[in-house]
TORPAFI-400012 format. One record per atom (N, C-alpha, C, O): atom name; x negated, y negated, z. Coordinates in nm, 3 decimals. Example, Ala and Ser with C-alpha at 12.3 -4.5 7.8 and 13.67 -1.06 7.14 Angstrom:
<pts>
pt site: N&x: -1.319&y: 0.569&z: 0.780
pt site: CA&x: -1.230&y: 0.450&z: 0.780
pt site: C&x: -1.320&y: 0.330&z: 0.780
pt site: O&x: -1.424&y: 0.332&z: 0.846
pt site: N&x: -1.285&y: 0.225&z: 0.708
pt site: CA&x: -1.367&y: 0.106&z: 0.714
pt site: C&x: -1.290&y: -0.003&z: 0.787
pt site: O&x: -1.341&y: -0.114&z: 0.804
</pts>
This chain:
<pts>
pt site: N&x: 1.717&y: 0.965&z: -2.290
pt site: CA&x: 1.836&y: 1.017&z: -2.224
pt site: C&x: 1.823&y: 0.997&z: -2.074
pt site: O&x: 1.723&y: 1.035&z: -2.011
pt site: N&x: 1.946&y: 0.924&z: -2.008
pt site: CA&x: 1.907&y: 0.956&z: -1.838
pt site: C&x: 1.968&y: 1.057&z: -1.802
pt site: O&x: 2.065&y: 1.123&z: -1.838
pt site: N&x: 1.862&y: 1.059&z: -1.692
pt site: CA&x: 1.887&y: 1.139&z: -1.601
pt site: C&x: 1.956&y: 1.133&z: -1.499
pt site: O&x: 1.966&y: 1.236&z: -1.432
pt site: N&x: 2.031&y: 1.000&z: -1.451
pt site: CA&x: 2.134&y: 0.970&z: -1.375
pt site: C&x: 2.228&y: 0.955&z: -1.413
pt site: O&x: 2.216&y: 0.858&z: -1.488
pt site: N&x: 2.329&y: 0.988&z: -1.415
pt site: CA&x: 2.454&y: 0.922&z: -1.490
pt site: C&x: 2.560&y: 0.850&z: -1.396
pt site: O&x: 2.528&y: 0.833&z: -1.278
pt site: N&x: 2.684&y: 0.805&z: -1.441
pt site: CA&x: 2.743&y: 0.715&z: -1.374
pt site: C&x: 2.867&y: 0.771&z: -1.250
pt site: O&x: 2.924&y: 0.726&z: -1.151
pt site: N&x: 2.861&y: 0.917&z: -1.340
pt site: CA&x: 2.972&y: 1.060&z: -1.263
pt site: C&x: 2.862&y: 1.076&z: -1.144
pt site: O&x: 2.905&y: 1.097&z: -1.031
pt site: N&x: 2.717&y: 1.068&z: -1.166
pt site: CA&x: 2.656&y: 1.104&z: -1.069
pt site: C&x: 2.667&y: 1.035&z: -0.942
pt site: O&x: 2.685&y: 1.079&z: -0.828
pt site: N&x: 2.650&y: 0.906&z: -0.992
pt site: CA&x: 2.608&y: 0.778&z: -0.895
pt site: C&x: 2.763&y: 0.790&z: -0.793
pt site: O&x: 2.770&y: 0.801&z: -0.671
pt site: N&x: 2.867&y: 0.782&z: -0.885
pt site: CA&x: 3.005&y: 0.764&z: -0.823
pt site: C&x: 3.036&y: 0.890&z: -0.710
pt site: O&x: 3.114&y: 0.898&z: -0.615
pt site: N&x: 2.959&y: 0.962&z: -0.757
pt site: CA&x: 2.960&y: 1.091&z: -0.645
pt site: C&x: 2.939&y: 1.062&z: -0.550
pt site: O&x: 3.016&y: 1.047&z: -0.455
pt site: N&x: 2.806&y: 1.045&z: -0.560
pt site: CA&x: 2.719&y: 1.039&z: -0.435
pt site: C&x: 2.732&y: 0.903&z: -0.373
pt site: O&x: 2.671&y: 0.867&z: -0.272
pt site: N&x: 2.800&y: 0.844&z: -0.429
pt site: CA&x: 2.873&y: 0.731&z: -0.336
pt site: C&x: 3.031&y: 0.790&z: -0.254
pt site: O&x: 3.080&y: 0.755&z: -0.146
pt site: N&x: 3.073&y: 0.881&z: -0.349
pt site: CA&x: 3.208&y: 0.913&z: -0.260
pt site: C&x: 3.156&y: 1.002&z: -0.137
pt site: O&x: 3.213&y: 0.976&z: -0.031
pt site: N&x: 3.078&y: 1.081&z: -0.134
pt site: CA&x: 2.979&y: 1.131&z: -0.036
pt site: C&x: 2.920&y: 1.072&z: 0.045
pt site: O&x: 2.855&y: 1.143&z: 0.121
pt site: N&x: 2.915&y: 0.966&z: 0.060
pt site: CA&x: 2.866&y: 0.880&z: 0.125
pt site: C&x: 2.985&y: 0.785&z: 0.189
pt site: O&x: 2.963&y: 0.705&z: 0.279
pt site: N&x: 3.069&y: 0.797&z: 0.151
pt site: CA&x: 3.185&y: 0.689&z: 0.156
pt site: C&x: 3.089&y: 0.574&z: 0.165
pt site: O&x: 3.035&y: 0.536&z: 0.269
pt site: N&x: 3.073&y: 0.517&z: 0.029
pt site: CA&x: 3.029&y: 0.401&z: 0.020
pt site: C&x: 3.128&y: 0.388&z: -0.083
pt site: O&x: 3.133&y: 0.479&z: -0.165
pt site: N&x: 3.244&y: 0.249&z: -0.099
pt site: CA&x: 3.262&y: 0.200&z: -0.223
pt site: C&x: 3.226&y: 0.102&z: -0.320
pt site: O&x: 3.211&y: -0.017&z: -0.291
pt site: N&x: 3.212&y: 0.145&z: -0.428
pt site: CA&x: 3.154&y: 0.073&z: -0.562
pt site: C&x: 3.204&y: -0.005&z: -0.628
pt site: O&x: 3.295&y: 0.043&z: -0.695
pt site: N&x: 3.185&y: -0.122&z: -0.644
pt site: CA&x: 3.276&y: -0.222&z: -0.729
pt site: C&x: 3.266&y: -0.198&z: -0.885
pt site: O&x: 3.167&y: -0.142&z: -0.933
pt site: N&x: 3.348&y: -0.233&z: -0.946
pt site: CA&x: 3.378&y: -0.170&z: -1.104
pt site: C&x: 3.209&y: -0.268&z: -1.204
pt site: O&x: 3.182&y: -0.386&z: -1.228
pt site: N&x: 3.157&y: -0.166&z: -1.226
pt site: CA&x: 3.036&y: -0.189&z: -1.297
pt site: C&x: 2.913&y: -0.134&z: -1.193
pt site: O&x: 2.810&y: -0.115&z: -1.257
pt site: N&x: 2.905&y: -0.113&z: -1.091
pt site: CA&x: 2.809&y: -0.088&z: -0.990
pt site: C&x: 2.736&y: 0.003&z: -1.024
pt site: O&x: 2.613&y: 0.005&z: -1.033
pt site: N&x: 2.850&y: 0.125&z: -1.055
pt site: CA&x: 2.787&y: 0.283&z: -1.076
pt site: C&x: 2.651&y: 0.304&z: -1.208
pt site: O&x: 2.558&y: 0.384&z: -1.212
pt site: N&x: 2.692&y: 0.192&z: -1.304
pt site: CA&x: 2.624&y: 0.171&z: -1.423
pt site: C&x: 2.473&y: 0.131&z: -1.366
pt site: O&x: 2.376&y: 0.206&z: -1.352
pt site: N&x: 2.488&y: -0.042&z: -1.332
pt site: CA&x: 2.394&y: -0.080&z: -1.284
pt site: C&x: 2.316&y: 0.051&z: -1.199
pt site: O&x: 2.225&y: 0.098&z: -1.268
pt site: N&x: 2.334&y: 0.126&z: -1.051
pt site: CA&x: 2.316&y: 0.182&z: -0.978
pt site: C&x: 2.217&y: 0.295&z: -1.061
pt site: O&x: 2.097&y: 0.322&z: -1.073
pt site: N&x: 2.309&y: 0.327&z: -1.094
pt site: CA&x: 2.261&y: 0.464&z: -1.235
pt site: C&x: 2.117&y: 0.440&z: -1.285
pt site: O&x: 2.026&y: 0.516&z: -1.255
pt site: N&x: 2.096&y: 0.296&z: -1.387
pt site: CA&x: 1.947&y: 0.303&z: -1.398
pt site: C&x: 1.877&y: 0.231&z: -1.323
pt site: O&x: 1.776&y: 0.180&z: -1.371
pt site: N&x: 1.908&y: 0.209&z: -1.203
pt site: CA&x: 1.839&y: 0.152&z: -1.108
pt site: C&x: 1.762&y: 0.289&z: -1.008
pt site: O&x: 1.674&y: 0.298&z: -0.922
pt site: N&x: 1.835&y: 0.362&z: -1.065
pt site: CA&x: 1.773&y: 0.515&z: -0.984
pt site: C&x: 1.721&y: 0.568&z: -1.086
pt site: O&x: 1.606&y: 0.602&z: -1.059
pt site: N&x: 1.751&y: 0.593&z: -1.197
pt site: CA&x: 1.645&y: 0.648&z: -1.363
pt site: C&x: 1.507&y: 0.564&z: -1.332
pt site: O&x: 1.400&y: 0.622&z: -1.314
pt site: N&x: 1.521&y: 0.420&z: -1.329
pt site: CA&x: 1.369&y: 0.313&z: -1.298
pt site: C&x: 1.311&y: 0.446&z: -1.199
pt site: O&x: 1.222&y: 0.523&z: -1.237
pt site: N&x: 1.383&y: 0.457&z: -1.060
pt site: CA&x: 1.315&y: 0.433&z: -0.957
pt site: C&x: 1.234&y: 0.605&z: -0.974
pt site: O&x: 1.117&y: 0.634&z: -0.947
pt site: N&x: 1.347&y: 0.699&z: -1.028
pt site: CA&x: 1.280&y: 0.839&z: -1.064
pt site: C&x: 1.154&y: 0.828&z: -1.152
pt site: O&x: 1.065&y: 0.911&z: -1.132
pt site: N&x: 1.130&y: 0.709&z: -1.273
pt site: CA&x: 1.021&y: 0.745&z: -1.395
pt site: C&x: 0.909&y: 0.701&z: -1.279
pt site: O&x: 0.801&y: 0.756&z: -1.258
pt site: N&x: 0.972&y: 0.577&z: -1.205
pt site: CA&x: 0.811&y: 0.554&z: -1.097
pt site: C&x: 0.768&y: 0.632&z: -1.068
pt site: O&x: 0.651&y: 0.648&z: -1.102
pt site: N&x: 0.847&y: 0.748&z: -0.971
pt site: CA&x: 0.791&y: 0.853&z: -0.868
pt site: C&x: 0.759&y: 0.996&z: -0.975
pt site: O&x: 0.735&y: 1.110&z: -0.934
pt site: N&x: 0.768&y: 0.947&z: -1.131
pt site: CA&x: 0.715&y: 1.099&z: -1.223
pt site: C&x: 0.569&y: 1.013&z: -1.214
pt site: O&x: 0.469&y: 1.073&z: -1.175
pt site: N&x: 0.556&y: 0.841&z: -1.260
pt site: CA&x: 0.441&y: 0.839&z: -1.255
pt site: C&x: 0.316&y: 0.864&z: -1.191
pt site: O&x: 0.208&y: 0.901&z: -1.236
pt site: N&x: 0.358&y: 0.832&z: -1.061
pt site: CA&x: 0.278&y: 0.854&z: -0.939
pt site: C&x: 0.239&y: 0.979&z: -0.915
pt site: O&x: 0.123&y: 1.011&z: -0.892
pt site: N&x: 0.389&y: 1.099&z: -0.920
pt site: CA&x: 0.319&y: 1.261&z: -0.937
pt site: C&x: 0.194&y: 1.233&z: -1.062
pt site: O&x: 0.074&y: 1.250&z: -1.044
pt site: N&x: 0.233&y: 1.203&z: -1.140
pt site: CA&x: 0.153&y: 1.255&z: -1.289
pt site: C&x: 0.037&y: 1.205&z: -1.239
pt site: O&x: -0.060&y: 1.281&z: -1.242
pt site: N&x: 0.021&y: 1.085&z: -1.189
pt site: CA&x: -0.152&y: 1.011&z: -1.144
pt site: C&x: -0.211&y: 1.113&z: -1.040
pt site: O&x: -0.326&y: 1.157&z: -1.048
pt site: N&x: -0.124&y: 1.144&z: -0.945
pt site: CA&x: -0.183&y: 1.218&z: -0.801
pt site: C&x: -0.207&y: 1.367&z: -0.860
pt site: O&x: -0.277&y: 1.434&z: -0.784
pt site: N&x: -0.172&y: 1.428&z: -0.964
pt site: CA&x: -0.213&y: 1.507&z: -1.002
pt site: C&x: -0.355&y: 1.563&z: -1.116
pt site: O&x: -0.411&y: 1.667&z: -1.147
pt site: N&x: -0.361&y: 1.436&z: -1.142
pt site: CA&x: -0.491&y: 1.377&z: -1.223
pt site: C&x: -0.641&y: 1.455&z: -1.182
pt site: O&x: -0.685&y: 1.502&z: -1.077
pt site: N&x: -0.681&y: 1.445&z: -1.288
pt site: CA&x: -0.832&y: 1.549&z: -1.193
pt site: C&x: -0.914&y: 1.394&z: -1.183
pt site: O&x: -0.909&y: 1.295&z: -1.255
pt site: N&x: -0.994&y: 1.427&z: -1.049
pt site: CA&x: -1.062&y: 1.308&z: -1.013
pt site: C&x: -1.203&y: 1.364&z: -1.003
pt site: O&x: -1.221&y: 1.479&z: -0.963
pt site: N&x: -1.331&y: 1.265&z: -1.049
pt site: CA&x: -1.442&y: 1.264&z: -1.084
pt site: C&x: -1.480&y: 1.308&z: -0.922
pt site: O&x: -1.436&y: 1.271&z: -0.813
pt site: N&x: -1.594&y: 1.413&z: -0.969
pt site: CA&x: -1.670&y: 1.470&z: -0.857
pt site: C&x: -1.756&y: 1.374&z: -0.790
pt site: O&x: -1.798&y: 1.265&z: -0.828
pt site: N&x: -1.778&y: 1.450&z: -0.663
pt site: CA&x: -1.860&y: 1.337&z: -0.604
pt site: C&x: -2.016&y: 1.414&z: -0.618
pt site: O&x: -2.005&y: 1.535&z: -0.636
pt site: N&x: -2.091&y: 1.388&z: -0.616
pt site: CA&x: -2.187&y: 1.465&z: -0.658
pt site: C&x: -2.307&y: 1.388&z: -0.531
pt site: O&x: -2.304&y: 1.280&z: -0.471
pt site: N&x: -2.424&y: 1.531&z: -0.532
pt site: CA&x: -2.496&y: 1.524&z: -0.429
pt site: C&x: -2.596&y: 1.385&z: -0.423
pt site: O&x: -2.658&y: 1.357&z: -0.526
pt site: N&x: -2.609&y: 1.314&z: -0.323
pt site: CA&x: -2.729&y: 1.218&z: -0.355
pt site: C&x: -2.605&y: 1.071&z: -0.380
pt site: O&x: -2.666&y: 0.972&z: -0.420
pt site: N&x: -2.457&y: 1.048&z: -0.363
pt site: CA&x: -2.392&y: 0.943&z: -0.405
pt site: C&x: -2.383&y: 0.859&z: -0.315
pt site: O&x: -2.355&y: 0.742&z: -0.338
pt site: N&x: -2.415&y: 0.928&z: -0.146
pt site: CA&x: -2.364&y: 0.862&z: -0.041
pt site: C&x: -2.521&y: 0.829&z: 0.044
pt site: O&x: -2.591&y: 0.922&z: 0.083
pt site: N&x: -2.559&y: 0.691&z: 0.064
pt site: CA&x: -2.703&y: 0.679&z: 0.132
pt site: C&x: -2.664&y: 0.768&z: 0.240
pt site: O&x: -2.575&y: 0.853&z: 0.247
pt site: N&x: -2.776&y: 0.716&z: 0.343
pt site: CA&x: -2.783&y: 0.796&z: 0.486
pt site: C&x: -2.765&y: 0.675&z: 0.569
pt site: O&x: -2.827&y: 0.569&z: 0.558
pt site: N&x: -2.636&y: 0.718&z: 0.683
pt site: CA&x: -2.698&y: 0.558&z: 0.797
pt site: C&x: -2.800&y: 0.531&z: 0.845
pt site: O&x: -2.864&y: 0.627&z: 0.887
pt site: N&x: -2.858&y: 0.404&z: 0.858
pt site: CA&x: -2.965&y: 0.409&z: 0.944
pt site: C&x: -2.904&y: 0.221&z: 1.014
pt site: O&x: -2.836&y: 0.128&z: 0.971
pt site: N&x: -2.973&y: 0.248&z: 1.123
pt site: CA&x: -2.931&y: 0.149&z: 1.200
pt site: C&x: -3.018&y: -0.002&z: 1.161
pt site: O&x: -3.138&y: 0.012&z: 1.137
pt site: N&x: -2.983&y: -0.089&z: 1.157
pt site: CA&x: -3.020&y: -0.197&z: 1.096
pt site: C&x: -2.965&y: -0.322&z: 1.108
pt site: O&x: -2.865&y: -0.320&z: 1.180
pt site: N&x: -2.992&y: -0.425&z: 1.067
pt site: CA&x: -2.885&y: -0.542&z: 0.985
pt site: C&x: -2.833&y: -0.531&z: 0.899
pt site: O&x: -2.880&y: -0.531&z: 0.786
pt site: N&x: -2.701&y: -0.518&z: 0.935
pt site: CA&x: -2.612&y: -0.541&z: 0.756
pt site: C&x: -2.628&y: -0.622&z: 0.696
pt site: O&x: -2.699&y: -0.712&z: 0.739
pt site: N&x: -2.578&y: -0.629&z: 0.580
pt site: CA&x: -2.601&y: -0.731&z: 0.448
pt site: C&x: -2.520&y: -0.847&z: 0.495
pt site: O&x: -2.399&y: -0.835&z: 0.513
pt site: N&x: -2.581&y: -0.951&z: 0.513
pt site: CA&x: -2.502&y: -1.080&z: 0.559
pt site: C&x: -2.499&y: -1.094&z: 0.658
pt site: O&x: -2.462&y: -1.204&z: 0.700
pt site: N&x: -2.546&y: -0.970&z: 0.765
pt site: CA&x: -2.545&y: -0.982&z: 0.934
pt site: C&x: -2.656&y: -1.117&z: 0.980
pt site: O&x: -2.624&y: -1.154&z: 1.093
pt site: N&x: -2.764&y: -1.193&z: 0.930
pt site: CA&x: -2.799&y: -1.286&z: 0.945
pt site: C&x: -2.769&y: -1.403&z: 0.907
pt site: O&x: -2.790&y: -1.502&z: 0.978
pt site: N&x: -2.713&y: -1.410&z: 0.780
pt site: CA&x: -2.671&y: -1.545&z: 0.749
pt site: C&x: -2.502&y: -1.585&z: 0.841
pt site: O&x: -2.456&y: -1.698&z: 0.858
pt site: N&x: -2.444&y: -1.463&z: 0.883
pt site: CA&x: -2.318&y: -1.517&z: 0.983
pt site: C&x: -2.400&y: -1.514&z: 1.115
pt site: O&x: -2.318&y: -1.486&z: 1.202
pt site: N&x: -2.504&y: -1.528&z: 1.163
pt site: CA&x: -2.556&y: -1.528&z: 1.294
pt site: C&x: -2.565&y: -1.677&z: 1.286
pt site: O&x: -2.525&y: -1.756&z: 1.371
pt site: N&x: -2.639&y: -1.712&z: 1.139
pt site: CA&x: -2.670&y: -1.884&z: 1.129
pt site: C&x: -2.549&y: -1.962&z: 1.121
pt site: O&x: -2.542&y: -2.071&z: 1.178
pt site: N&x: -2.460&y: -1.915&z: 1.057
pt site: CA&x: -2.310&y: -2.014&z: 1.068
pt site: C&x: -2.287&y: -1.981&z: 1.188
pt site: O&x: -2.214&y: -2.078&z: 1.208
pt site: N&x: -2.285&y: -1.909&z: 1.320
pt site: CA&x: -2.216&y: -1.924&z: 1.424
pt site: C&x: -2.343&y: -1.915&z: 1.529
pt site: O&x: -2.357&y: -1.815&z: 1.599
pt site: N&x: -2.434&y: -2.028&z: 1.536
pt site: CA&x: -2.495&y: -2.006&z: 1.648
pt site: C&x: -2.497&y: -1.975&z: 1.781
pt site: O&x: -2.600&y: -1.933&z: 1.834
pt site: N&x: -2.371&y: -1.996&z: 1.856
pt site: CA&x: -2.343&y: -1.954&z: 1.956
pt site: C&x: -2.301&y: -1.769&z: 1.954
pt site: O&x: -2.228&y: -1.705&z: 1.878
pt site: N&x: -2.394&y: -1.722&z: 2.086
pt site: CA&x: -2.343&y: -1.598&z: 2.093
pt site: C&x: -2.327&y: -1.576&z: 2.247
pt site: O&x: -2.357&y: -1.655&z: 2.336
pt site: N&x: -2.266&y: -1.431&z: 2.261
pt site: CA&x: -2.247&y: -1.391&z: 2.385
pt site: C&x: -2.196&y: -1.279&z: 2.393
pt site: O&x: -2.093&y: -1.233&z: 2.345
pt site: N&x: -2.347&y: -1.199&z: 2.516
pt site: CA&x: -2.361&y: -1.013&z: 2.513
pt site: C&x: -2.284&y: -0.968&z: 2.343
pt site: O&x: -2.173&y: -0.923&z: 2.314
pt site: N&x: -2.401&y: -1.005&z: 2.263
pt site: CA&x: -2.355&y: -0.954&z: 2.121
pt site: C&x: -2.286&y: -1.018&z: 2.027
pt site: O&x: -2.332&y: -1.023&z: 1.913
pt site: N&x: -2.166&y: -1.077&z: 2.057
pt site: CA&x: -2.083&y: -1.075&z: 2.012
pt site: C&x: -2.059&y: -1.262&z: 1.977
pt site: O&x: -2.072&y: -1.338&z: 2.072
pt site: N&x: -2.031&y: -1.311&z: 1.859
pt site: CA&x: -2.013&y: -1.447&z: 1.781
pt site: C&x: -1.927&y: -1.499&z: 1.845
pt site: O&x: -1.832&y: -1.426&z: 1.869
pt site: N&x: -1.921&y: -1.620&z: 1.891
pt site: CA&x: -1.891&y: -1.719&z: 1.926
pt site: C&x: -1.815&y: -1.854&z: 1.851
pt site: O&x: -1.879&y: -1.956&z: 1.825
pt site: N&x: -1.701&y: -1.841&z: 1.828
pt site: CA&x: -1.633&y: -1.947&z: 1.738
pt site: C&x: -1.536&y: -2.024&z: 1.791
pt site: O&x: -1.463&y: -1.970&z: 1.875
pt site: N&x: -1.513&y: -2.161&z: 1.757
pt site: CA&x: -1.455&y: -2.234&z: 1.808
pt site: C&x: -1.310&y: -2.187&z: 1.839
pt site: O&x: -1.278&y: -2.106&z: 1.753
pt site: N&x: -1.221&y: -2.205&z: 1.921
pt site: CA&x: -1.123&y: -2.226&z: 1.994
pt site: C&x: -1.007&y: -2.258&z: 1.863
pt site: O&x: -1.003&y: -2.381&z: 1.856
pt site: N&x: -0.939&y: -2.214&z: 1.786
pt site: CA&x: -0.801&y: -2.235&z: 1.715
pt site: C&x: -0.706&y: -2.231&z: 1.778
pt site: O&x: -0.678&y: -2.348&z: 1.802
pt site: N&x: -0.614&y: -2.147&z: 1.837
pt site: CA&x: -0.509&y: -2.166&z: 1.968
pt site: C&x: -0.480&y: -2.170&z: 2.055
pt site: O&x: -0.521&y: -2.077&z: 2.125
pt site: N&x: -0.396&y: -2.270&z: 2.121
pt site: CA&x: -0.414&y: -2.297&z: 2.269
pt site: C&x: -0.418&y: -2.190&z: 2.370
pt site: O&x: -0.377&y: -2.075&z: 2.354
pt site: N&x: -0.471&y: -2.240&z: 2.471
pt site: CA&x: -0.497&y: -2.145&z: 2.581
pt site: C&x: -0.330&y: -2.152&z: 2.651
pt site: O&x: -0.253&y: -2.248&z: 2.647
pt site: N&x: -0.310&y: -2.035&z: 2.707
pt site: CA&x: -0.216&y: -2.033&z: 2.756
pt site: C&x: -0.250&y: -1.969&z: 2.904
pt site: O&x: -0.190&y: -1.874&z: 2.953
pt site: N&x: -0.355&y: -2.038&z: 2.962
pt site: CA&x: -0.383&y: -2.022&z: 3.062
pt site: C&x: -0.324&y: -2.092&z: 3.171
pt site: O&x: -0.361&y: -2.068&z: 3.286
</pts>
């Protein structure tokens, strides 16, 4: 059964002063039923119980090399104060 109907749609278009061409209100109608079952789904998910996080899941930072922080040092040998060095893609607009 919807939940929009076509008395509805035509309403809230005369409320709007928007006019509807003959068949619109139909189309319109379950184009807003679609768009309502989305936004039940999304409540129904966001209301979902979500798995605990439990003690011991998250390491500790410690300062280091990241994972891959050396092998992109070797693809971009050039550096400077820190920071990688890569070729030039768009013109200078200097």
């Amino acid at each position: 059964m919807s939940r929009v109907s076509e008395e509805e749609v035509s309403r809230l278009a005369g409320l709007a002063r928007i006019e509807l061409a003959d068949g619109e209100a139909a189309r319109l109608a379950g184009d807003l039923e679609n768009i309502l079952e989305h936004v039940a789904a999304i409540e129904a998910a966001s209301e979902a119980p979500r798995p605990a996080v439990g003690a011991g899941s998250f390491r500790e930072d410690e300062p280091g090399d990241r994972p891959g922080e050396s092998s992109a040092r070797g693809a971009f040998p050039d550096a400077e104060n820190g920071f990688l060095k890569v070729p030039r893609v768009l013109p200078s607009h200097e």
